[in-house]
C-alpha positions in Angstrom: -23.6 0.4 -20.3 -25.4 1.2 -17.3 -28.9 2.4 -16.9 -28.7 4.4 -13.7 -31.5 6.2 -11.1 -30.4 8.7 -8.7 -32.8 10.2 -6.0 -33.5 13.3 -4.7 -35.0 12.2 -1.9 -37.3 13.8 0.6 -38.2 12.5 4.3 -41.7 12.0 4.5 -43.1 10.8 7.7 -44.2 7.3 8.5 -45.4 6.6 11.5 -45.0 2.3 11.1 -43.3 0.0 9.1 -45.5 -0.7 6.8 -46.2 2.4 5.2 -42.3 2.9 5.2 -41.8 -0.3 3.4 -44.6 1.0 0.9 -43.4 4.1 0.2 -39.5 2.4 -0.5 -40.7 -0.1 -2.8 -43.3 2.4 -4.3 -39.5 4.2 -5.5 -37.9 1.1 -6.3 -40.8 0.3 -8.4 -41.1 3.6 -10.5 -36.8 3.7 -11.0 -37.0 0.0 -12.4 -40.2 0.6 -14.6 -37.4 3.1 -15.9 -35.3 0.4 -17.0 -33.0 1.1 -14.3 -30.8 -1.4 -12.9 -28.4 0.7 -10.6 -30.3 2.5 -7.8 -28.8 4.7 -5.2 -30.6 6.5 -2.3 -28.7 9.6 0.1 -26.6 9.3 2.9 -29.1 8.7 6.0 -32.3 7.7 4.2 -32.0 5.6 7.0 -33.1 8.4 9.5 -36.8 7.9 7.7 -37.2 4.4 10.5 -37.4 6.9 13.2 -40.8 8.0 12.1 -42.5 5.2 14.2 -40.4 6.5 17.5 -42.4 8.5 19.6 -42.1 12.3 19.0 -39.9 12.8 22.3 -37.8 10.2 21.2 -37.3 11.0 17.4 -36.7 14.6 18.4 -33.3 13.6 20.2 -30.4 13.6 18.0 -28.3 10.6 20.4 -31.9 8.9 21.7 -33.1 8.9 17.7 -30.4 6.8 16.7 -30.0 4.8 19.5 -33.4 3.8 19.3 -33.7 2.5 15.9 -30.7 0.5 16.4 -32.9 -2.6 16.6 -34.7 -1.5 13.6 -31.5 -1.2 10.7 -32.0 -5.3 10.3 -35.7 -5.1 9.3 -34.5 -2.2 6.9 -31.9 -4.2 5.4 -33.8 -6.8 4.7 -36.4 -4.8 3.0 -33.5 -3.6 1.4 -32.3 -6.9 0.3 -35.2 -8.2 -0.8 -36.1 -5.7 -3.1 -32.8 -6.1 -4.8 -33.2 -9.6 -5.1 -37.0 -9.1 -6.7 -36.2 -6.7 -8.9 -32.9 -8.5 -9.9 -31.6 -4.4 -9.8 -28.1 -3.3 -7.9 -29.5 -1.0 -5.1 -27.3 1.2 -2.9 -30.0 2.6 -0.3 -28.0 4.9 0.9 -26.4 5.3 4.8 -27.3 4.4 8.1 -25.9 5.4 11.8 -25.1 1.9 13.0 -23.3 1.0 16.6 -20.7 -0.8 16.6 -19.3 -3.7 18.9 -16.8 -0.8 19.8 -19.1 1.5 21.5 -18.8 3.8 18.1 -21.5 4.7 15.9 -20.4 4.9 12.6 -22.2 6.4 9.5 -22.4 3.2 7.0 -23.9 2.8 3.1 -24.8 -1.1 2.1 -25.1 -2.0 -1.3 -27.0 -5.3 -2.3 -26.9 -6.5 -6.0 -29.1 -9.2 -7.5 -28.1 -12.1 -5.2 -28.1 -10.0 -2.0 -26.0 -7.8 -0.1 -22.5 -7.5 -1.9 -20.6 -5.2 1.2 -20.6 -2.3 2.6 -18.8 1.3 2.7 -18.2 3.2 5.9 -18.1 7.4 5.8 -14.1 7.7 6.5 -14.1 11.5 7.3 -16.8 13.5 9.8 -17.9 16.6 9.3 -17.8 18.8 12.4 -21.5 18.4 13.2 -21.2 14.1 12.7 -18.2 14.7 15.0 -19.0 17.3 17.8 -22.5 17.4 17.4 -23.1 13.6 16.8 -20.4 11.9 18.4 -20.1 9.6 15.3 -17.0 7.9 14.7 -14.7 7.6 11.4 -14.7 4.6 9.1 -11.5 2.3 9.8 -12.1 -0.5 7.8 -10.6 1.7 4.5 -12.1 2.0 1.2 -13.5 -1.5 -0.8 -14.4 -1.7 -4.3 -17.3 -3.9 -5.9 -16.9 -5.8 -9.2 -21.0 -6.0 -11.2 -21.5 -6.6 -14.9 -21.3 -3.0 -16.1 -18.3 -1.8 -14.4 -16.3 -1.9 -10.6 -17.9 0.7 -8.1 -16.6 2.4 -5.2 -18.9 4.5 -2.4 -17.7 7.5 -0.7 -20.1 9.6 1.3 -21.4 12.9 1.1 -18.1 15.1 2.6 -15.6 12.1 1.4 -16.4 13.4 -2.3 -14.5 16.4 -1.0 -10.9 14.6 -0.2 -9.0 14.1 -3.2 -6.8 11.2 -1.9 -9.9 9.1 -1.4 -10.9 9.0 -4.6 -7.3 8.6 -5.6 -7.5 5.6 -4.0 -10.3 4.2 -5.7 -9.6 4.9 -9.1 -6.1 3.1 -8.6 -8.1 0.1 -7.6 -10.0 0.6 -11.2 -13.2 2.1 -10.0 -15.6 2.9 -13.2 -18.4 4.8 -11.1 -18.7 6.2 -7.6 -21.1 6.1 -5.7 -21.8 9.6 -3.3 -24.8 9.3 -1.1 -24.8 13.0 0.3 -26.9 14.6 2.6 -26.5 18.4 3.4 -28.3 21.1 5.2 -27.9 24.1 3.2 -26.9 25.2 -0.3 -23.1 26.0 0.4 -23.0 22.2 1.8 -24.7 20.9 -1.5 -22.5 23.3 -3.4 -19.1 21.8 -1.8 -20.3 18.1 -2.2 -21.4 19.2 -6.1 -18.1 20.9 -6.9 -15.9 18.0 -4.9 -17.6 15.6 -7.0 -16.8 17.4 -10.2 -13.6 17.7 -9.4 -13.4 14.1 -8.4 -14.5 13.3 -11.8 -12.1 14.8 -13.4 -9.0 14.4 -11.6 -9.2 10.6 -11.9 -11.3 10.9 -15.3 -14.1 8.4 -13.5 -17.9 9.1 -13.4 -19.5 9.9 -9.9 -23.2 9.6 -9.3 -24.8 12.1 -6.3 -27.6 11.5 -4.5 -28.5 13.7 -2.1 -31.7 14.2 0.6 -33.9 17.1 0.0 -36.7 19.1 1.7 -37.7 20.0 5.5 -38.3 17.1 7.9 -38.8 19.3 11.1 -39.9 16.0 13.4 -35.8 15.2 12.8 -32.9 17.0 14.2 -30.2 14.8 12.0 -32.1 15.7 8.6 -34.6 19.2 9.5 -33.5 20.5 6.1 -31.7 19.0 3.0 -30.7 21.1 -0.1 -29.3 19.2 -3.5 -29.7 18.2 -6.6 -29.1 14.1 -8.1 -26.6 14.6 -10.7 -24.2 11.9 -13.0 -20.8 14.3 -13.1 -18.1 13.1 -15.7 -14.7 14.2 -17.1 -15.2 17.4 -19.6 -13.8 15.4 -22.7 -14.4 13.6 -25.4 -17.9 12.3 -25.9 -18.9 13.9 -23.0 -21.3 16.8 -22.1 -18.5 20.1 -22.5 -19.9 21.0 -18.4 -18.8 17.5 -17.4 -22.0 17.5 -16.2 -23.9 14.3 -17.5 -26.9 14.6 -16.0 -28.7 16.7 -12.9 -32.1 17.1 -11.3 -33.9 20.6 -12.0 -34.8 21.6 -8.4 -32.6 22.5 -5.6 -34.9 21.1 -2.9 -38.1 19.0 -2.9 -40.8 18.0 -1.2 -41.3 15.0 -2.8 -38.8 12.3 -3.6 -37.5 12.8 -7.8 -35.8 9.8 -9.4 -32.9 11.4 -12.2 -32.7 8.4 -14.6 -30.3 8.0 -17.4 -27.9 5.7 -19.0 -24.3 5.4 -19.5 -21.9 3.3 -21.0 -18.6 3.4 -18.2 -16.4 2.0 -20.3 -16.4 5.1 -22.9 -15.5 6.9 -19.3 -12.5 4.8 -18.8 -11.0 5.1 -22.4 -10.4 8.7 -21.6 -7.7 8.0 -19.6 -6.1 6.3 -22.4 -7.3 8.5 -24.9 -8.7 11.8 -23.9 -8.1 15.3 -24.8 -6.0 15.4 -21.4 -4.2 12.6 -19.0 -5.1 13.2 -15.6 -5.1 10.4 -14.2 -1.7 9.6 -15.9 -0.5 13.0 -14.5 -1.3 12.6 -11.4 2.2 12.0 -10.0 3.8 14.9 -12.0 2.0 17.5 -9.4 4.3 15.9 -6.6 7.3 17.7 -7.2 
């Protein structure tokens, strides 16, 4: 059983790093007086430290992220320590981080109770990370992560929408995966929503969304964000008939919304033994 908080998160602007570290641990707060214990945030929350560049700066897409290069440790260790006081498993979503190759690569950390446990790069671009961005692929593969209520997996935002990927994962015995997404208008949320449902299903896993939300015009990355936090599942049985488990009401916010819930994984993974259908058993049958 596993007492999850999703985000909807909106990008507010903070101008230091002091009201940024107030406003995350004013959410991690409110998801854990939930009873949460796993916490995920979107794919580049991240983008939130360029609030402190100066305008000129934090209005260039390359000179944005290039500029808070030196800032992703302080982040992560706000990150970290947060996990470690709240004794919660905290995902905070994705950050564009330069590598010792020259690449920048879009990466999601996840730190559990003792610290950081690993982290997950984004393995396919969209064209805009690609031709607009310049940011390069994952090519470290796909890693799993054992906790006490089941093994997780992270694929980001457009990943959700590659079978094989998560075809990977659930051969490795992920439980749960983890998409931070961030997308800029309703058909993108609507492609990341169905590829996660479909996800779900396929490989009769559970797959938790969280996705940014809202207009952040001082950023040319994340200017506007449409999605909803959602827990998708296989349609079977003891599960909601829609597959979906649980979603946020709004489409886009101005304000960051936790979607809180609980869910006990391993009544997920018994449907592969024991559902109405055997997907994931039939899998190989489609190769013909």
């Amino acid at each position: 059983m596993v007492k999850f908080a999703s985000c909807q998160y909106a990008f507010e602007l903070f101008e230091d790093f002091s009201a940024y570290a107030a406003h995350l641990e004013g959410l991690v707060v409110e998801a854990v007086e939930r009873g949460s214990e796993l916490l995920l945030l979107p794919e580049y929350s991240a983008i939130a430290l360029t609030g402190w560049l100066e305008e000129a700066e934090r209005g260039d897409l390359h000179k944005s992220i290039a500029a808070i290069q030196p800032l992703i440790p302080r982040w992560l260790e706000l990150c970290e320590t947060l996990a470690r006081l709240h004794a919660v498993w905290f995902c905070p979503g994705s950050a564009p981080v330069l590598d010792p190759d020259g690449n920048y690569r879009n990466r999601a950390y996840l730190f559990g109770p003792q610290g950081l446990v690993g982290h997950q790069d984004k393995i396919i671009m969209t064209r805009f990370e690609r031709e607009k961005w310049f940011l390069a692929a994952g090519v470290e593969g796909l890693r799993h992560f054992d906790t006490p209520f089941g093994r997780l997996g992270i694929l980001i935002c457009y990943d959700n929408e590659f079978p094989m990927l998560a075809r990977k994962l659930a051969e490795d015995g992920v439980d749960l995966v983890l998409a931070p997404s961030c997308t800029d208008t309703e058909a993108g949320y609507y492609r990341v929503r169905i590829g996660a449902q479909a996800r779900a299903l396929e490989n009769q896993m559970a797959v938790l969304v969280s996705p940014t939300a809202g207009f952040a015009p001082w950023s040319p990355a994340v200017d506007e964000n449409f999605g909803r936090a959602a827990l998708y599942v296989p349609a079977d049985y003891g599960m909601p008939a829609s597959g979906i488990f649980a979603e946020s009401e709004a489409l886009t916010t101005q304000t960051s919304v936790w979607l809180t819930g609980e869910i006990d994984l391993q009544k997920v993974a018994t449907l592969r033994r024991e559902g109405q259908v055997a997907l994931y058993r039939d899998w190989p049958e489609q190769f013909i």
